[in-house]
N, C-alpha and C positions, 0 to 999 in steps of 0.2 A: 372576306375570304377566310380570315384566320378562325371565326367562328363555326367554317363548316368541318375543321377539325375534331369539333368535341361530335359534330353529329358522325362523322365515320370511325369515332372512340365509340359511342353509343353502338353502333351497325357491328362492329367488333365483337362488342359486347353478348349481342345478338348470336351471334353467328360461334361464340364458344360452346352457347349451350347448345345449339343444335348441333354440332361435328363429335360431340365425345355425352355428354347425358343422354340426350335423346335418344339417338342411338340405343342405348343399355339400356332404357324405359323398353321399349320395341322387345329385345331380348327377354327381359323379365317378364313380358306379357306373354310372351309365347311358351316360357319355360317354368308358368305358374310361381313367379317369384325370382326371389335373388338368389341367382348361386355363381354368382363370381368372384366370393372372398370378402373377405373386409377391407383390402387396401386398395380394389378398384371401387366398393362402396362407398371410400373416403373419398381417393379421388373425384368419383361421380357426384357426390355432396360437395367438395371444394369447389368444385368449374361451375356447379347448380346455383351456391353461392354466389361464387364470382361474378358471376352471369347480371342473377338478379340484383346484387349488389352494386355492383359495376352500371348497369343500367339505370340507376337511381341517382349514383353518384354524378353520371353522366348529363341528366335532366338538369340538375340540380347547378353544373356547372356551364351549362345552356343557357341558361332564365339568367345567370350571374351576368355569363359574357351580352345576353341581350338586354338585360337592366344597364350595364355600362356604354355598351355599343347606342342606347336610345336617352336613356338618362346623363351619360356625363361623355358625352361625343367626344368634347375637348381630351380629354386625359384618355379615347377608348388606345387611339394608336401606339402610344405609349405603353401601355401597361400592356396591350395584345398582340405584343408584337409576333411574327411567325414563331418566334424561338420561345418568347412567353408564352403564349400556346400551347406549344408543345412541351416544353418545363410544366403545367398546367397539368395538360391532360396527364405525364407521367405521375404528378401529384395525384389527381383522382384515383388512377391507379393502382399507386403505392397506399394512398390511406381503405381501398376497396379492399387489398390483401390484408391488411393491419386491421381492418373489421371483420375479416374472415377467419382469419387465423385463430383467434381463442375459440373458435369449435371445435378443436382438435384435445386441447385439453379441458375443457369443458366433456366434451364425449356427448354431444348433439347430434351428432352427423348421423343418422340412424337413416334403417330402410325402413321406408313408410310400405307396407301392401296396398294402401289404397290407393296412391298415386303411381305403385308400383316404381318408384327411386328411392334411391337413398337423399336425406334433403334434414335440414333443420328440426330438430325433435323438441318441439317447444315444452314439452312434458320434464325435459332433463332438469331445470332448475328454472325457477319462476322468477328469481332475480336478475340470474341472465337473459332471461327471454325477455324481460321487463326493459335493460340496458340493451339487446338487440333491438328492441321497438325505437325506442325513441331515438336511438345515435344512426339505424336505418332507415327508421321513417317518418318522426316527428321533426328531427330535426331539418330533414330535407325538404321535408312539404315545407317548411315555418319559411325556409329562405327562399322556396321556389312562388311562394304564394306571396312574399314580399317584393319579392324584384316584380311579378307579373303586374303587382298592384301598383306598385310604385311606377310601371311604366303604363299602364291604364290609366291614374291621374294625369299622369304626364301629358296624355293623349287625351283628355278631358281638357284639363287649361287651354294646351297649345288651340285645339278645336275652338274653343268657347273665347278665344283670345282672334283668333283672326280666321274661322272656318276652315274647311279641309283645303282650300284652295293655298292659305299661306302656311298649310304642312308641304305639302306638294311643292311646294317651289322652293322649299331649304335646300341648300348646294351641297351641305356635307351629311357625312352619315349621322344619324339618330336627330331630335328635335329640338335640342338643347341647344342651338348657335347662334341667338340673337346677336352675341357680339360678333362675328363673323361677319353678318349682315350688314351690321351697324343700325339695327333696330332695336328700337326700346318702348319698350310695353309701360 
């Protein structure tokens, strides 16, 4: 249950960008561009940010809680608890705003006409956009493509160890509980 937490952080997430940018995309389409100012331009690039960042962060802390909840069953209770969770998802959170925020003095936050929003200006400085790639998306994929892998081996042994019939019949969550059992491979 504690894991469907980060997926209603994720839906969250979702649901910023469409109540407040989108919206203003809409407007700008009709009104042949931006003419709402620059501090709801910001704004609308902050939550754009937020949004997509926020929903990365969120995957990323998904594939974690599903690499533990499958790979180390024993210890998942513990560490995931309802309140670790939710200490958790605020983390995601807090490090999504701490990644957003030096766009403000960087001065990225620009209105695009082609997408008609204000969002991300990768033109501002090549160094930052180079440190936004990697801390929003190299680094996410690295962990999301490791826990997914590490939990697909998992599910290769356990298979190849006693078929899908003795996955099926483990009593507690994730696949990792031969001591539980009292079986030994």
């Amino acid at each position: 249950m504690e894991g469907n937490v980060f997926v209603v952080s994720l839906a969250f997430a979702d649901l910023v960008v469409a109540l407040y940018p989108y919206p203003l995309v809409l407007y700008a389409i009709f009104h042949d561009g931006w003419s709402l100012g620059e501090t709801q331009c910001m704004v609308s690039g902050f939550l754009m940010g937020l949004s997509v960042i926020g929903s990365i962060f969120n995957i990323t802390a998904i594939a974690i809680n599903r690499y533990c909840y499958i790979c180390h069953s024993f210890a998942y209770d513990k560490f995931f608890s309802f309140r670790n969770t939710l200490l958790l998802v605020a983390l995601v959170w807090l490090l999504t705003i701490v990644a957003i925020v030096p766009n403000f003095f960087v001065g990225s936050l620009k209105y695009d006409p082609r997408v008609y929003s204000c969002t991300f200006a990768q033109t501002v400085s090549a160094s930052y956009t180079i440190a936004v790639v990697v801390v929003h998306f190299f680094v996410p994929i690295t962990i999301v493509t490791f826990c997914y892998l590490r939990i697909w081996i998992l599910v290769i042994q356990e298979t190849s160890r006693g078929g899908t019939e003795a996955m099926k019949s483990k009593p507690s969550p994730g696949l990792n509980n031969n001591e539980q059992q009292g079986e030994t491979h």
